[in-house]
PDB file of N, CA, C and O in Angstrom:
ATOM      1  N   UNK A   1       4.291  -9.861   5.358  1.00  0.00           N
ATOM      2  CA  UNK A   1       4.331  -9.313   4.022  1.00  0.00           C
ATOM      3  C   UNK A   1       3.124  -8.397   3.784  1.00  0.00           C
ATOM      4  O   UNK A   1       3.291  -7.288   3.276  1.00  0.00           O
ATOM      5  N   UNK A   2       1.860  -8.860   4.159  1.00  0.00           N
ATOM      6  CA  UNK A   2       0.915  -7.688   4.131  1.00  0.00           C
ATOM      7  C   UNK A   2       0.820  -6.462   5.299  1.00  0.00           C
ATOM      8  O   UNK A   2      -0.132  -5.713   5.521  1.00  0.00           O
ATOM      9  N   UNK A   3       1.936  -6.512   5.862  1.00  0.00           N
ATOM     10  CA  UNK A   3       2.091  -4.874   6.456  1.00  0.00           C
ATOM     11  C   UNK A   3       2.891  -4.284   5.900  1.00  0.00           C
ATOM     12  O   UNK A   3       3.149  -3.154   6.316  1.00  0.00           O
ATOM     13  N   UNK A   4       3.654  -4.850   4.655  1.00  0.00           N
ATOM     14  CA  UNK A   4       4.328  -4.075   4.131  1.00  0.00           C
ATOM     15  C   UNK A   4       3.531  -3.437   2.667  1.00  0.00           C
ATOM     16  O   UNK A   4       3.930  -2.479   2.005  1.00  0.00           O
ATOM     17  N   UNK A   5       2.066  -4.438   2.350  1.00  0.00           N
ATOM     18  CA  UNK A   5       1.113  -3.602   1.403  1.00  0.00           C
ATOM     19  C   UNK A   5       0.212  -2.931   2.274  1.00  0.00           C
ATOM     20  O   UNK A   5      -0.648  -2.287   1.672  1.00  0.00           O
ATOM     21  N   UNK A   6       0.163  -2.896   3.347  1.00  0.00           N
ATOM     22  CA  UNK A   6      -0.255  -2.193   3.892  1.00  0.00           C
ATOM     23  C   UNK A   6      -0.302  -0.903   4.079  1.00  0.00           C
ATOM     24  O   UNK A   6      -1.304  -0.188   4.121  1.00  0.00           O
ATOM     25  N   UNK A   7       1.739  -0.368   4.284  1.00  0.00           N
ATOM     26  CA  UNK A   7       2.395   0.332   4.685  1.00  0.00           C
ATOM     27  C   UNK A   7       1.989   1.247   3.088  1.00  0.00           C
ATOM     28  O   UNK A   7       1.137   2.111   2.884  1.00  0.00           O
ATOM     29  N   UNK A   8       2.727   0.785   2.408  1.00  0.00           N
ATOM     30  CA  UNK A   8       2.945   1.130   1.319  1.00  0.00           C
ATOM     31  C   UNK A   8       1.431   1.970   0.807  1.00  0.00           C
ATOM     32  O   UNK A   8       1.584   2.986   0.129  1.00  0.00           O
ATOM     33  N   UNK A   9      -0.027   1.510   1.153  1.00  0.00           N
ATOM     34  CA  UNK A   9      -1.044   1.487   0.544  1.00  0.00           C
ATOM     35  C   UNK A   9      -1.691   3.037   1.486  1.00  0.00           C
ATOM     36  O   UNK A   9      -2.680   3.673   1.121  1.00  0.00           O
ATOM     37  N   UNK A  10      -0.902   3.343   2.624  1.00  0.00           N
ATOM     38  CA  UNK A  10      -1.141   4.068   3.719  1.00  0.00           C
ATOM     39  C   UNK A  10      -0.213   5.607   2.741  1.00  0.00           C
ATOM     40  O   UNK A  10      -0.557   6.752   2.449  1.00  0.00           O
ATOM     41  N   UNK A  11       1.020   4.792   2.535  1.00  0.00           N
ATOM     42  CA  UNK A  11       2.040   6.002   1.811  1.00  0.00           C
ATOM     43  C   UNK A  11       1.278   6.692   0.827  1.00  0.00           C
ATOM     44  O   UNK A  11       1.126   7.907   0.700  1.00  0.00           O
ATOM     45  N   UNK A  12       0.731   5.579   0.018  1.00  0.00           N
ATOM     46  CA  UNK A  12       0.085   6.235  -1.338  1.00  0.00           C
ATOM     47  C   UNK A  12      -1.322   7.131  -1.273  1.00  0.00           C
ATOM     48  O   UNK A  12      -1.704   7.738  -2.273  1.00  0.00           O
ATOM     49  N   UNK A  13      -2.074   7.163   0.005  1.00  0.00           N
ATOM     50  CA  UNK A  13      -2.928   7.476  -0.064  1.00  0.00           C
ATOM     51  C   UNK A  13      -2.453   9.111   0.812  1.00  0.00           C
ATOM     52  O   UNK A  13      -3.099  10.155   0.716  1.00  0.00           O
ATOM     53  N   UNK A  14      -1.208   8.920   1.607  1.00  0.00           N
ATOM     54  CA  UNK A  14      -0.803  10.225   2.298  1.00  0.00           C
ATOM     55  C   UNK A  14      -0.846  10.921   1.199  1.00  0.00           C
ATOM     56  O   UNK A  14      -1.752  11.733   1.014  1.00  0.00           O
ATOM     57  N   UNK A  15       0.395  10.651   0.054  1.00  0.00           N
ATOM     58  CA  UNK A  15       0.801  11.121  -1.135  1.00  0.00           C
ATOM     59  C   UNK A  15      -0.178  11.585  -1.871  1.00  0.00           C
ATOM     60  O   UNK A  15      -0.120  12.755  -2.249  1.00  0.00           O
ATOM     61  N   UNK A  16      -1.025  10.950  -2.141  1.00  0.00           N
ATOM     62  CA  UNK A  16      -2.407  11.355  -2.813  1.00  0.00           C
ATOM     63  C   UNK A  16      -2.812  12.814  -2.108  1.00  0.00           C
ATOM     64  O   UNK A  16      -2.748  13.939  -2.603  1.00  0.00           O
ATOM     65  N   UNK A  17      -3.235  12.416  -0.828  1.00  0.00           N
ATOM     66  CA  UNK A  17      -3.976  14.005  -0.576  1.00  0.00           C
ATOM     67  C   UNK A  17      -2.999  15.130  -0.370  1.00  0.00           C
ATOM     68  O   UNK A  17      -3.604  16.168  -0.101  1.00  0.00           O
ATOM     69  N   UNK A  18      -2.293  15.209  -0.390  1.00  0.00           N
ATOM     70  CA  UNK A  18      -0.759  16.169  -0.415  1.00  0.00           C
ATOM     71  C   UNK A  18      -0.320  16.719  -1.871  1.00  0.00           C
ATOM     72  O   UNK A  18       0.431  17.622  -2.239  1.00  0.00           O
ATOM     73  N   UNK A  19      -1.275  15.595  -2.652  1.00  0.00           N
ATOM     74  CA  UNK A  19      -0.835  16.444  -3.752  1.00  0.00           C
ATOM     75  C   UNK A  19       0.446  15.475  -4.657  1.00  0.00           C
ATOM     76  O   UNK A  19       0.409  15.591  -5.882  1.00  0.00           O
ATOM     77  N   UNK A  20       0.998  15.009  -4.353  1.00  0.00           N
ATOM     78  CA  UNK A  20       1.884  14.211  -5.410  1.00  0.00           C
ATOM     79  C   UNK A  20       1.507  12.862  -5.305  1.00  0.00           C
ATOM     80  O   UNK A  20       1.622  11.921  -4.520  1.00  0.00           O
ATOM     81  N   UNK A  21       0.863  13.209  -6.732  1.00  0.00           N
ATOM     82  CA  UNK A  21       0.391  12.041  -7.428  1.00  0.00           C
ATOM     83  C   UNK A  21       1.651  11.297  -8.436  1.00  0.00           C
ATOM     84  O   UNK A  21       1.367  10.484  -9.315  1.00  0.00           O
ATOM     85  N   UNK A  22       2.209  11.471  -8.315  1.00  0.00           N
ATOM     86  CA  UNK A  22       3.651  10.171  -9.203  1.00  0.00           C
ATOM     87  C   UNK A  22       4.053   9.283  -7.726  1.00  0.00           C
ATOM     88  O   UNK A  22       3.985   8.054  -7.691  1.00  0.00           O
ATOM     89  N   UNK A  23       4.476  10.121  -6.541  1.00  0.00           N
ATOM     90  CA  UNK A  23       4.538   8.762  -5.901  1.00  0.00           C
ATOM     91  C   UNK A  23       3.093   8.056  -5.529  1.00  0.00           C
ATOM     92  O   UNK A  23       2.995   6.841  -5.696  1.00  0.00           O
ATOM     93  N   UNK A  24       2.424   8.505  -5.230  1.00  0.00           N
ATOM     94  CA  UNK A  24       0.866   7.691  -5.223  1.00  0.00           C
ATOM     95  C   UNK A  24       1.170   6.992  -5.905  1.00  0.00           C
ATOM     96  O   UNK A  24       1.743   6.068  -5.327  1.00  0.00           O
ATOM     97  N   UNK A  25       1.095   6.812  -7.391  1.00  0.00           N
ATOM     98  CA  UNK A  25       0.979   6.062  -8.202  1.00  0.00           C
ATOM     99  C   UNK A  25       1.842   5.082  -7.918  1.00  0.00           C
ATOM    100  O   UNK A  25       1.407   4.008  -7.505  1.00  0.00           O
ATOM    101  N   UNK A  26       3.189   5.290  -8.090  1.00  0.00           N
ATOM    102  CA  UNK A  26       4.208   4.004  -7.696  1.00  0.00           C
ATOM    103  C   UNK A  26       3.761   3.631  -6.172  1.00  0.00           C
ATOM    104  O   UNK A  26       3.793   2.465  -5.777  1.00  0.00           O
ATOM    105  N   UNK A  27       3.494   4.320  -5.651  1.00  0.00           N
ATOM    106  CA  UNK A  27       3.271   3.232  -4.253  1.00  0.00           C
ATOM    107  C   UNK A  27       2.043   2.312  -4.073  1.00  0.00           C
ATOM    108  O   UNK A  27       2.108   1.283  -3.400  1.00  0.00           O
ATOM    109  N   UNK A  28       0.930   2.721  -4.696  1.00  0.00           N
ATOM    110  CA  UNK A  28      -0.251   1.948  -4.762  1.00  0.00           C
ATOM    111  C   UNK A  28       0.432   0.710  -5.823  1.00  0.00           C
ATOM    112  O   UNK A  28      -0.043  -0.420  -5.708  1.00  0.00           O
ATOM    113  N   UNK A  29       1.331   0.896  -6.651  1.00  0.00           N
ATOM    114  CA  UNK A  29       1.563  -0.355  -7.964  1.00  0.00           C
ATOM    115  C   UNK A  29       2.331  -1.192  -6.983  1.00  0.00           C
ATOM    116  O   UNK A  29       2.318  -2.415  -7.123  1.00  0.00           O
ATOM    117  N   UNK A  30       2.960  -0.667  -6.062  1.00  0.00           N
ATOM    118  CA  UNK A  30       4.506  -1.433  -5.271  1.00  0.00           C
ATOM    119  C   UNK A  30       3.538  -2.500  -4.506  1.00  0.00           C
ATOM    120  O   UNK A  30       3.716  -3.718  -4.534  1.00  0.00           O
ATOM    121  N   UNK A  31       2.235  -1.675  -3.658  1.00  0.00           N
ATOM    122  CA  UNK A  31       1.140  -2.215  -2.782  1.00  0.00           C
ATOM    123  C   UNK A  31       1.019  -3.342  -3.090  1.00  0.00           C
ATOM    124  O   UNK A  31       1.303  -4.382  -2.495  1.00  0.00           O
ATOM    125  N   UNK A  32       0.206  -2.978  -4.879  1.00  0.00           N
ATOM    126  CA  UNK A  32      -0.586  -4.312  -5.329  1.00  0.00           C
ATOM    127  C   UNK A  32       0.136  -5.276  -5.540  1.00  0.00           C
ATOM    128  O   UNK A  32      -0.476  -6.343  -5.591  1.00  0.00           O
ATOM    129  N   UNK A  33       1.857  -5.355  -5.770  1.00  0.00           N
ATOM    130  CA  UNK A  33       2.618  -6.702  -6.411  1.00  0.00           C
ATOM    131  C   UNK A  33       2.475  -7.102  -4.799  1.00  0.00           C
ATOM    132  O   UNK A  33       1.932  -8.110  -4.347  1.00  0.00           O
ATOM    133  N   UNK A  34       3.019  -6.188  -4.174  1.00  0.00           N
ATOM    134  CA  UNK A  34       3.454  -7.499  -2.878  1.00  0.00           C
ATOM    135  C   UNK A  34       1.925  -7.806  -1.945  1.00  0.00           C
ATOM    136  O   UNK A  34       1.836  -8.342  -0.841  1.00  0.00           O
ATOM    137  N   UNK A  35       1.144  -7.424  -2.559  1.00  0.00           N
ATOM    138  CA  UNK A  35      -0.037  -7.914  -2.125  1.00  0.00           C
ATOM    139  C   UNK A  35      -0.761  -9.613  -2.414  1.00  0.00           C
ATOM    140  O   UNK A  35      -1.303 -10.513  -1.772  1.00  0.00           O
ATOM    141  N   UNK A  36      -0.282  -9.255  -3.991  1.00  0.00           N
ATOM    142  CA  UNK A  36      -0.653 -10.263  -5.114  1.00  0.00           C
ATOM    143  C   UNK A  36       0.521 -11.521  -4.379  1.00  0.00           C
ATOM    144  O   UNK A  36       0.040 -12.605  -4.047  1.00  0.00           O
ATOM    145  N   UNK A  37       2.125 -11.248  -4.165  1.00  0.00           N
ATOM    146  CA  UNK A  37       2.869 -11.783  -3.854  1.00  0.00           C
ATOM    147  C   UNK A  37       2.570 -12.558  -2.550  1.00  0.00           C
ATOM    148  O   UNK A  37       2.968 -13.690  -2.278  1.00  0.00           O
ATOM    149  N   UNK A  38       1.967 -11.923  -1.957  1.00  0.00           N
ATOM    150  CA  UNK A  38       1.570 -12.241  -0.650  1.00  0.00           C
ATOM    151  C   UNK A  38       0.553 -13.650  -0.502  1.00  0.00           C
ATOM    152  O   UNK A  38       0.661 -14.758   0.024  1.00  0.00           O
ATOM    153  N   UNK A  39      -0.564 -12.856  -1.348  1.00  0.00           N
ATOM    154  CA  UNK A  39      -1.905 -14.280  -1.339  1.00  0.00           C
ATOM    155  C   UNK A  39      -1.197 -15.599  -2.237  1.00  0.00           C
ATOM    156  O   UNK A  39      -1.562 -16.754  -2.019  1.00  0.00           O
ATOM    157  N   UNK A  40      -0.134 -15.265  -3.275  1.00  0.00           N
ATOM    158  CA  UNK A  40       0.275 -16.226  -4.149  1.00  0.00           C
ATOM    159  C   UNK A  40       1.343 -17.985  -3.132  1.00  0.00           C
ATOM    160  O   UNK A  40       1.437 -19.205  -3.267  1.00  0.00           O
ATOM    161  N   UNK A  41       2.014 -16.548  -1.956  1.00  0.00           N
ATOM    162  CA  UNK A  41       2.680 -17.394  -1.579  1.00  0.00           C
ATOM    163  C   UNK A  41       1.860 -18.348  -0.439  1.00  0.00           C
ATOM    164  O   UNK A  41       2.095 -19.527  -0.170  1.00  0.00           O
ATOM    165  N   UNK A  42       0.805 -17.447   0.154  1.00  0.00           N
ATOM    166  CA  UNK A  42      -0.490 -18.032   1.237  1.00  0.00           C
ATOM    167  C   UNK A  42      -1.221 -19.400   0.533  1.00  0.00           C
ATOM    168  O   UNK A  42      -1.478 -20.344   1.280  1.00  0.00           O
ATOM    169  N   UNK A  43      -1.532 -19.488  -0.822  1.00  0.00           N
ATOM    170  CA  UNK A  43      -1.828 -20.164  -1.488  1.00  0.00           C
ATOM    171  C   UNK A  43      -0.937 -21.541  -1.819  1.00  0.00           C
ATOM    172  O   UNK A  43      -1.569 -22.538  -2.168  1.00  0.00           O
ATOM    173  N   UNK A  44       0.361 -21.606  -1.726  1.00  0.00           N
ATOM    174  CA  UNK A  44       0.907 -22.418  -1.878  1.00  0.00           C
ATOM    175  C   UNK A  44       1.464 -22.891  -0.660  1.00  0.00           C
ATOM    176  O   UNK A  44       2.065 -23.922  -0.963  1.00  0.00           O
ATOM    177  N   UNK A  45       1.585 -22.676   0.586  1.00  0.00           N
ATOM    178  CA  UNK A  45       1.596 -22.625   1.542  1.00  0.00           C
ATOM    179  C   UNK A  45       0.532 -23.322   2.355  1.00  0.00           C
ATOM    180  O   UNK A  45       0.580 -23.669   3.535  1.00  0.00           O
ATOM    181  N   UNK A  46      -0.598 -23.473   1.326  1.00  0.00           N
ATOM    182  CA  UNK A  46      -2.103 -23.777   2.269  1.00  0.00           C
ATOM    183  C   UNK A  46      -1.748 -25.387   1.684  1.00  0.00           C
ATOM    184  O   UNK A  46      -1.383 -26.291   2.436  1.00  0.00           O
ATOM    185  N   UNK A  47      -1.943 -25.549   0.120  1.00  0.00           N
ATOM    186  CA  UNK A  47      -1.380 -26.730  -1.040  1.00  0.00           C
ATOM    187  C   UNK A  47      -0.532 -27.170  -0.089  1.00  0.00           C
ATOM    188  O   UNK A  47      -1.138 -27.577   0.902  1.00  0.00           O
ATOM    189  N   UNK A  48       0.840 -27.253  -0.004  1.00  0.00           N
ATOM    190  CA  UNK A  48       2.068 -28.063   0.571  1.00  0.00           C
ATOM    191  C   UNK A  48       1.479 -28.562   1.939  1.00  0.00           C
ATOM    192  O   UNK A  48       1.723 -29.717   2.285  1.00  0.00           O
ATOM    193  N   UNK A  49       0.516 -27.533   2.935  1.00  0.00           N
ATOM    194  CA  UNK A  49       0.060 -28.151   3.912  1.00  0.00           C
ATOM    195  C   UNK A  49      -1.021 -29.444   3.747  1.00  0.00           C
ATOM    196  O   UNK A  49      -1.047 -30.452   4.453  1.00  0.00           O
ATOM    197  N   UNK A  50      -1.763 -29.171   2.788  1.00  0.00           N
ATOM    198  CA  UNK A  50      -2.792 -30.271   2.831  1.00  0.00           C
ATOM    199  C   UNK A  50      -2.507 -31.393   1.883  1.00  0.00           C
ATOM    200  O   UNK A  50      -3.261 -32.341   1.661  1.00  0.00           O
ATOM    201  N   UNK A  51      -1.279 -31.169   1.326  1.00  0.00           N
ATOM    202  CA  UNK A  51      -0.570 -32.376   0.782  1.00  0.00           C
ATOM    203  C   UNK A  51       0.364 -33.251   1.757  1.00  0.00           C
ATOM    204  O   UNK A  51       0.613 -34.454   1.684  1.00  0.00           O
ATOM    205  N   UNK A  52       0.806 -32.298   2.689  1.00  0.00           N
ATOM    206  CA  UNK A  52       1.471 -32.898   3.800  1.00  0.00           C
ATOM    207  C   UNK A  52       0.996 -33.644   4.658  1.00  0.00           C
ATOM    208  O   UNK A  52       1.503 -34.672   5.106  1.00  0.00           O
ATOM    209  N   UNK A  53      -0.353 -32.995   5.025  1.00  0.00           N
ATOM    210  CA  UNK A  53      -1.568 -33.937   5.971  1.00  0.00           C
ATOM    211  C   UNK A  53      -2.343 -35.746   5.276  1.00  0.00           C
ATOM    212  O   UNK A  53      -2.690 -36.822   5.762  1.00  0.00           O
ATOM    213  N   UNK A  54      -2.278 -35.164   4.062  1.00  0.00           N
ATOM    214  CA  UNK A  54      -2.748 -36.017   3.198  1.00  0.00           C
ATOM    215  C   UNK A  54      -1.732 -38.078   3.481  1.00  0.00           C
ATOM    216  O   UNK A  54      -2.042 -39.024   2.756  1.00  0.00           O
TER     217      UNK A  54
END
């Protein structure tokens, strides 16, 4: 999932120096959810493990 904010964070910054700034913008916003999405699900993922060990 974080090569796909990755990907996305690579797009927005092409976009940026090229000059179109509207997709920049949506692609850096697309970045940050599945970024956020990413650590949210790492986070609960870490929880279920050390409840499991427990």
């Amino acid at each position: 999932m974080l090569n796909w904010a990755i990907l996305f964070l690579i797009v927005a910054l092409v976009a940026a120096v090229l000059g179109f700034g509207g997709i920049a913008g949506t692609a850096i916003g697309i970045a940050k959810i599945i970024f956020v999405v990413a650590i949210v699900l790492f986070l609960i993922s870490a929880v279920m493990h050390m409840m499991r060990r427990a």
